[in-house]
C-alpha positions in Angstrom: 37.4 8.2 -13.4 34.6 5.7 -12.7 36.0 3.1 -15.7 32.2 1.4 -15.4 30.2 4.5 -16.2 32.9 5.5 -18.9 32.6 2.1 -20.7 28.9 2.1 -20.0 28.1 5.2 -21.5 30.7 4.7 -24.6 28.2 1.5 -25.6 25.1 3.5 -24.5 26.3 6.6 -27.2 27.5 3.8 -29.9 31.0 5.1 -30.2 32.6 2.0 -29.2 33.1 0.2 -32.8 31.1 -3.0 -33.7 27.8 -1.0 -32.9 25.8 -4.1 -34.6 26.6 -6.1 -31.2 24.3 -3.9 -29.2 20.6 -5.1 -30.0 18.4 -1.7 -30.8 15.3 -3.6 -30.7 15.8 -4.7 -27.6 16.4 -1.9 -26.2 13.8 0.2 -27.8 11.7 -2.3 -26.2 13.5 -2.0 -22.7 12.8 1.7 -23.1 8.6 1.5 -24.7 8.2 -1.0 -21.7 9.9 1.6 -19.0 7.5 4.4 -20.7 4.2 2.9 -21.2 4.7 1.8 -17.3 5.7 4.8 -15.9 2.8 6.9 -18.0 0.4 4.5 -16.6 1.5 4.9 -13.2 1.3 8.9 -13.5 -2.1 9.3 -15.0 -3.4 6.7 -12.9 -2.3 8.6 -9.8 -3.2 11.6 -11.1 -6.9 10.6 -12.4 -7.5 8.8 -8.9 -6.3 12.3 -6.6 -8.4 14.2 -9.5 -11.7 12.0 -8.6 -11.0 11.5 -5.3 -10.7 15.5 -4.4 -13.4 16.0 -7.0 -16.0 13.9 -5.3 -14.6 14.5 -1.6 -14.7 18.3 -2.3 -18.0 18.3 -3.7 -19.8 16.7 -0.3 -18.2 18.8 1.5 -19.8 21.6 -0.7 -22.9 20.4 0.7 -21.9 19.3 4.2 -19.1 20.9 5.1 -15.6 19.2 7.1 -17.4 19.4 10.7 -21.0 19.7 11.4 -21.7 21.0 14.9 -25.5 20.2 16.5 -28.2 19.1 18.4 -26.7 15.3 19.6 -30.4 13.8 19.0 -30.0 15.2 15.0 -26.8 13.6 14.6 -27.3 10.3 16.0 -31.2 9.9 14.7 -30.8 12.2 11.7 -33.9 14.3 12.8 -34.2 17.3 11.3 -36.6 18.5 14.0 -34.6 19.1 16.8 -32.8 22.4 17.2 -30.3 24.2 18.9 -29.4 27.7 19.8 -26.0 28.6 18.4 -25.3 32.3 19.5 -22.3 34.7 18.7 -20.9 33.4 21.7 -20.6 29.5 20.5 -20.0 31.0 17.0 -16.9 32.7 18.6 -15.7 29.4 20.4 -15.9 27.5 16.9 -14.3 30.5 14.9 -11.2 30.4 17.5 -11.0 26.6 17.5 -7.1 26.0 15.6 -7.8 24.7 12.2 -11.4 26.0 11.5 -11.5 28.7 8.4 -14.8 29.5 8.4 -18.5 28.8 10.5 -21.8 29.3 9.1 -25.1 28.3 10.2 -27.8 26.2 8.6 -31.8 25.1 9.3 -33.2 22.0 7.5 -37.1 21.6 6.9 -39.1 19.5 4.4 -41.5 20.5 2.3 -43.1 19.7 -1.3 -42.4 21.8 -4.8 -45.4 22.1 -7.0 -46.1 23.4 -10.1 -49.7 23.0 -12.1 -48.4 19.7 -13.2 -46.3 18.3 -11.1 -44.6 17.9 -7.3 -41.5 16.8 -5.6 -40.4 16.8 -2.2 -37.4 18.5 -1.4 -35.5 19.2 1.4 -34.8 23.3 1.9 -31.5 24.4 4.1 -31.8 27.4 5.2 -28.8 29.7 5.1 -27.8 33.0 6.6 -25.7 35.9 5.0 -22.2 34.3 6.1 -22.9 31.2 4.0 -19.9 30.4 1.7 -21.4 30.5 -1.9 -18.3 29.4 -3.8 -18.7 25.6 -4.4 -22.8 26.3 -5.8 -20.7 29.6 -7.7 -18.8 27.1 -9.6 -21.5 24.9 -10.2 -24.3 27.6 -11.7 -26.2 26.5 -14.9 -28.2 29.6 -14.9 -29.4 32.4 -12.9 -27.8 33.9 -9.9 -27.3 33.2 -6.4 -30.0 35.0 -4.2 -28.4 37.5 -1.0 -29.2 35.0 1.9 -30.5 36.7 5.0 -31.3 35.5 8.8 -33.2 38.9 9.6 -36.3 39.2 6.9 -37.3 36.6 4.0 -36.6 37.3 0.1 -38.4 34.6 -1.1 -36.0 33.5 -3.5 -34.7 30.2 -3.9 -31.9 28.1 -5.3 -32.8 24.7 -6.9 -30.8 21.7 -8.9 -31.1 21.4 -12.5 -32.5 18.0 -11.6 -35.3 19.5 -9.7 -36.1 22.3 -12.5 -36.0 19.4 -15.3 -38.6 17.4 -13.4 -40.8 20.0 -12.8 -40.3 21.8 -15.7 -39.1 24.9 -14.3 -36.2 27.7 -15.3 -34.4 30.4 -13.8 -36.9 33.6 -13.1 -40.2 31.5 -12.6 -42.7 31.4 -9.5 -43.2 28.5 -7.5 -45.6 27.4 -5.2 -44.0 25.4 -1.8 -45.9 23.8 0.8 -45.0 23.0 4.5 -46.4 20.2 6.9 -46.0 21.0 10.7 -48.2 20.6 13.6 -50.0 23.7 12.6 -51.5 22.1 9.5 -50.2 22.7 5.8 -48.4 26.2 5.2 -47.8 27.9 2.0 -45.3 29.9 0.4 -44.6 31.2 -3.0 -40.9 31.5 -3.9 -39.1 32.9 -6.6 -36.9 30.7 -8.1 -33.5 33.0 -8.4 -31.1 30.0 -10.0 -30.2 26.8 -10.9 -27.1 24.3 -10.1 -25.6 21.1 -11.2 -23.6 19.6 -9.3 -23.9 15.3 -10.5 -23.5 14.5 -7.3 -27.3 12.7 -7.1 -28.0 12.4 -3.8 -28.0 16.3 -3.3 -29.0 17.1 -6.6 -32.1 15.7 -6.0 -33.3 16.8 -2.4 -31.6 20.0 -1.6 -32.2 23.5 -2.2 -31.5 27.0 -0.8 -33.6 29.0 1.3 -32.9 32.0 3.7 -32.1 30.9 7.1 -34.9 33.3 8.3 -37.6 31.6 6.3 -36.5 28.2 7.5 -36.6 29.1 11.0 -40.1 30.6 10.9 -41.3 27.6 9.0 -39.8 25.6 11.7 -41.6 27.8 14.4 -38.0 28.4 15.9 -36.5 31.4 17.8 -34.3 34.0 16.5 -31.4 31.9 17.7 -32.4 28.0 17.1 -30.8 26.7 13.7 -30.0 22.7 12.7 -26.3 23.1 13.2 -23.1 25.2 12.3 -20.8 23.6 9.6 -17.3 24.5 10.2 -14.9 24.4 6.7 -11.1 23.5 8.2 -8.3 24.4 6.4 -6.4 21.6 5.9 -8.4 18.4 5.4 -5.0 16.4 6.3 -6.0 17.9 10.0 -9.2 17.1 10.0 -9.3 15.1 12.7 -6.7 17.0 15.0 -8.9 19.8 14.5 -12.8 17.5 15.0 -10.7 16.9 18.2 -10.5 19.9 19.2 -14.5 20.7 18.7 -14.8 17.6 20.7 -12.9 18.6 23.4 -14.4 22.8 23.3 -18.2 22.3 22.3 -19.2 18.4 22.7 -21.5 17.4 25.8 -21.7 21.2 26.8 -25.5 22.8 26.8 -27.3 25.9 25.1 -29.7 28.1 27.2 -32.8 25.8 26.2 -30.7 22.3 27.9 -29.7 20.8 24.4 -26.7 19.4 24.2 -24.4 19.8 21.5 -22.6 17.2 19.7 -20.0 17.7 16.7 -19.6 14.6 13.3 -16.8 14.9 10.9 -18.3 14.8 6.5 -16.5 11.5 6.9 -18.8 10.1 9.7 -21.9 11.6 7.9 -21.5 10.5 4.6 -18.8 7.1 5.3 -20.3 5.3 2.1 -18.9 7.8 0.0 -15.6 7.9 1.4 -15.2 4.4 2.2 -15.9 3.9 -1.8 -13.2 6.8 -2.2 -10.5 4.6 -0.3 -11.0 1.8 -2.7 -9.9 3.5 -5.5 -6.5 3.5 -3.5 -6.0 -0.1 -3.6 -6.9 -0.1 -7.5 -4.2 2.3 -8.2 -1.7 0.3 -5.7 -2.7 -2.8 -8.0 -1.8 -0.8 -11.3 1.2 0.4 -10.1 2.3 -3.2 -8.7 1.4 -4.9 -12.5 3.2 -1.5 -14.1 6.1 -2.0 -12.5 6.4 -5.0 -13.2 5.7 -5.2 -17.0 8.7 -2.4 -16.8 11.1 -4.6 -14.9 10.3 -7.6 -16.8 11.3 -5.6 -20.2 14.3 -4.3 -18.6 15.6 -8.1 -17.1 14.6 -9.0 -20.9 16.9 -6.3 -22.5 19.6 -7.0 -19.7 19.9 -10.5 -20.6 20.3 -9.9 -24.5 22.9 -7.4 -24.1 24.9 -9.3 -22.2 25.0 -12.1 -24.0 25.6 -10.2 -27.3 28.6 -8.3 -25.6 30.3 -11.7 -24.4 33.3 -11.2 -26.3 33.6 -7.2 -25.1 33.3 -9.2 -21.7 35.9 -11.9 -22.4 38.2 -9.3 -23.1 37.5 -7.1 -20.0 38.1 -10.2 -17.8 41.5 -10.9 -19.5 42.3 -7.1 -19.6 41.8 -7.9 -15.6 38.5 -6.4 -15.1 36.9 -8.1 -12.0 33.5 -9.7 -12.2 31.7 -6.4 -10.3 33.7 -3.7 -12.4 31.9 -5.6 -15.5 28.2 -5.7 -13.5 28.7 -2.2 -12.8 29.4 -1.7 -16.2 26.2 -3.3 -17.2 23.8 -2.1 -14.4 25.3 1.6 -15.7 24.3 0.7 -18.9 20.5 -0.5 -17.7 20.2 3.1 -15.7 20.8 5.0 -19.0 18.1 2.8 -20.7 15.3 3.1 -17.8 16.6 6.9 -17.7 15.4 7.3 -21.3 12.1 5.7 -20.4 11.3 7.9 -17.1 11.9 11.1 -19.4 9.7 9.6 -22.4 6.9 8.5 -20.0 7.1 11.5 -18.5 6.5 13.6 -21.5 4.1 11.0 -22.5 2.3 11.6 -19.2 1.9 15.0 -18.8 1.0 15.6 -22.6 -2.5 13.4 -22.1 -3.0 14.8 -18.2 -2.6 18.4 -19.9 -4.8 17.7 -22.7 -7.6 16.8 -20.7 -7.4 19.4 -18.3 -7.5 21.9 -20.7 -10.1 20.1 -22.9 -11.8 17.5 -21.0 -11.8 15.3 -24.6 -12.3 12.1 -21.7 -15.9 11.8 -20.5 -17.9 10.4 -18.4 -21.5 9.0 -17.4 -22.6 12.1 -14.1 -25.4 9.3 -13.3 -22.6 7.0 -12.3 -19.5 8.4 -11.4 -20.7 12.4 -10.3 -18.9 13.9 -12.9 -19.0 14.5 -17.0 -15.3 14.5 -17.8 -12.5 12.3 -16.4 -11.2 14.9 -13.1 -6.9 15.2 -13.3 -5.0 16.8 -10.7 -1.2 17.4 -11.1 1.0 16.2 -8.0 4.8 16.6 -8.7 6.0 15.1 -5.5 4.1 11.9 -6.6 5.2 12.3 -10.2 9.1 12.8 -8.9 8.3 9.7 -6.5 7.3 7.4 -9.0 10.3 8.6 -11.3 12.7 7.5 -8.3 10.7 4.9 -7.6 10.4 3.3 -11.0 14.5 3.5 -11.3 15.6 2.0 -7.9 13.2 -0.6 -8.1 14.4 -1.8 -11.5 18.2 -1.4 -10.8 17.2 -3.6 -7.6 15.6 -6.6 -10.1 18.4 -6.0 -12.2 21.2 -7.2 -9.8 20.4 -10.7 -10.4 20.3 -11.0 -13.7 23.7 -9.0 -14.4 25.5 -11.9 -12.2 25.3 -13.7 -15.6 28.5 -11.8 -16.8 30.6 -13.9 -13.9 30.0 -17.6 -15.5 31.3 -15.9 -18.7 34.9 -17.1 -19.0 37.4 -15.1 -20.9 39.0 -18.2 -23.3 35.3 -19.3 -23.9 34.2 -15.9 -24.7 36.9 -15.4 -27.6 35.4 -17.8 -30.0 32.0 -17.0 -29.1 30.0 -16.2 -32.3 
């Protein structure tokens, strides 16, 4: 029998006699202080994965992982200069180790206009392989149009940013107009529905086109687009798989000479993720002052218990317990009590990351931080790491301070009061 986990649970369960020598209110503290840490630490992780991934998963809505174009578009961010992506590169990206799915995409400028007012926009054109699930969860009204690369719809997909300022719904006719070497071009589309996605920088520039209608305002051929966007499907990989683009499709040419170059959504849109990897050392700095508060608490509640159980020491020692069997004892004791906080914490935890994610009762300002509630995201490999974490670390502090028990000398210890 382990005699230090047998005394240590006998004081822990109060069926030793004497019970007024343990102090409760110290170790209801020890235990709050353990709780509130460890609940901190959990929704903090988990608020910080929710925004991250949130944010992260929303530009890539709009850019995809891997971009794949013209090398003048990508290092000068023209928007003019094509390059013909056929079914054979469209094969060589598809087969590429990592990549999920390739669509194409052609950019051009124009202006909005309604009887009252303008804005410029910019229109992507997209063909009928184009992935539709990120705008599908981000519809405010209307429907997604059936994008085509052979013959033009005329329908259109706009932000709810663009249809407030031009005062615009779901259903309504618009006029557009083009500026190209040819002069001013018009077209009248048909606006066929309306997102929201609070991520500004989109919101306000981009809508949906068909990728034949872009081309032909571009004055391109049948097989010139912008670029191909490749989704991955693990971002973990994303940069084994860019890579392997690198390696397959960069400094190689299409028919017309162009060459083609290849930029990861983190090298087209770094202020975004470089803001993203900040919130990592914020969470790092919470858990750092967490633990802490909880180790603090549970050196706090050590040192009282000790010295309240002097004489149950005294007597241990002259009983012939050895100065570790009576640290054991104690450090036992502390496990119990940080045990008791991981599982309240815990429950505390998940209870308030639940709640909000079933109710969103935690908003937020979209104009500053690109969404309206406060984003969660459950990790249990993070929430059991923390757990394990939050214990070793404390028993660690706690070695120290449960030395005390060996300058306790059994005669003294008798007529201690």
């Amino acid at each position: 029998m382990n005699f230090p986990l047998f005394i240590a649970r006998r004081i822990y369960s109060d069926h030793i006699g004497d019970q007024q020598k343990v102090s409760k209110p110290a170790i209801r503290i020890a235990v709050a202080g353990v709780a509130i840490g460890l609940a901190v630490m959990i929704i903090s992780v988990c608020v910080v994965l929710g925004f991250k991934h949130t944010i992260r998963d929303k530009v890539v809505g709009f850019g995809s992982h891997i971009q794949v174009a013209n090398f003048y578009t990508l290092q000068s961010s023209a928007i003019d200069q094509p390059i013909a992506i056929g079914d054979s590169m469209i094969n060589v990206l598809k087969k590429t180790e990592g990549v999920k799915h390739v669509q194409r995409f052609a950019m051009k400028q124009g202006i909005l206009k309604t009887d009252n007012d303008f804005l410029g926009v910019m229109f992507k054109g997209v063909g009928p392989e184009f992935d539709s699930t990120f705008i599908h969860k981000n519809m405010v009204e209307g429907s997604i149009p059936h994008f085509s690369d052979q013959q033009s719809t005329n329908r259109i997909l706009i932000s709810k940013d663009m249809a407030n300022k031009l005062r615009v719904k779901a259903g309504d006719r618009i006029f557009a107009y083009f500026i190209g070497d040819g002069g001013v071009r018009t077209r009248r589309f048909t606006i066929s529905g309306i997102y929201q996605t609070n991520l500004a920088q989109y919101d306000k520039t981009t809508c949906f086109c068909d990728l034949y209608t872009a081309r032909k305002l571009n004055a391109w051929t049948d097989d010139m687009v912008t670029g191909a966007e490749l989704t991955v499907n693990d971002f973990k990989q994303l940069s084994t798989t860019a890579s392997d683009i690198i390696n397959r499709v960069n400094r190689t040419q299409d028919k017309y000479g162009n060459t083609f170059s290849s930029k990861t959504i983190r090298e087209l849109s770094p202020q975004i993720f470089s803001w993203l990897d900040l919130l990592d050392l914020n969470v790092w700095i919470i858990l750092a002052i967490m633990t802490a508060v909880a180790v603090v608490t549970m050196i706090s509640g050590l040192l009282i218990i000790i010295l309240e159980r002097t004489t149950m020491i005294g007597v241990l020692k002259a009983l012939g317990a050895r100065n570790s069997t009576v640290r054991h004892t104690f450090l036992w004791f502390a496990a119990f009590i940080i045990g008791k906080g991981l599982l309240i914490g815990d429950a505390l935890a998940l209870a308030l990351i639940l709640l909000q994610k079933f109710t969103g009762f935690a908003k937020l300002d979209p104009q500053t931080y690109y969404v309206d509630v406060v984003p969660v995201e459950l990790d249990w490999m993070l929430i059991v790491a923390l757990n394990v974490a939050t214990m070793l670390i404390a028993l660690f502090v706690l070695i120290a301070p449960s030395y005390l028990v060996s300058h306790i000398h059994p005669a003294k210890s008798m007529r201690y009061e």
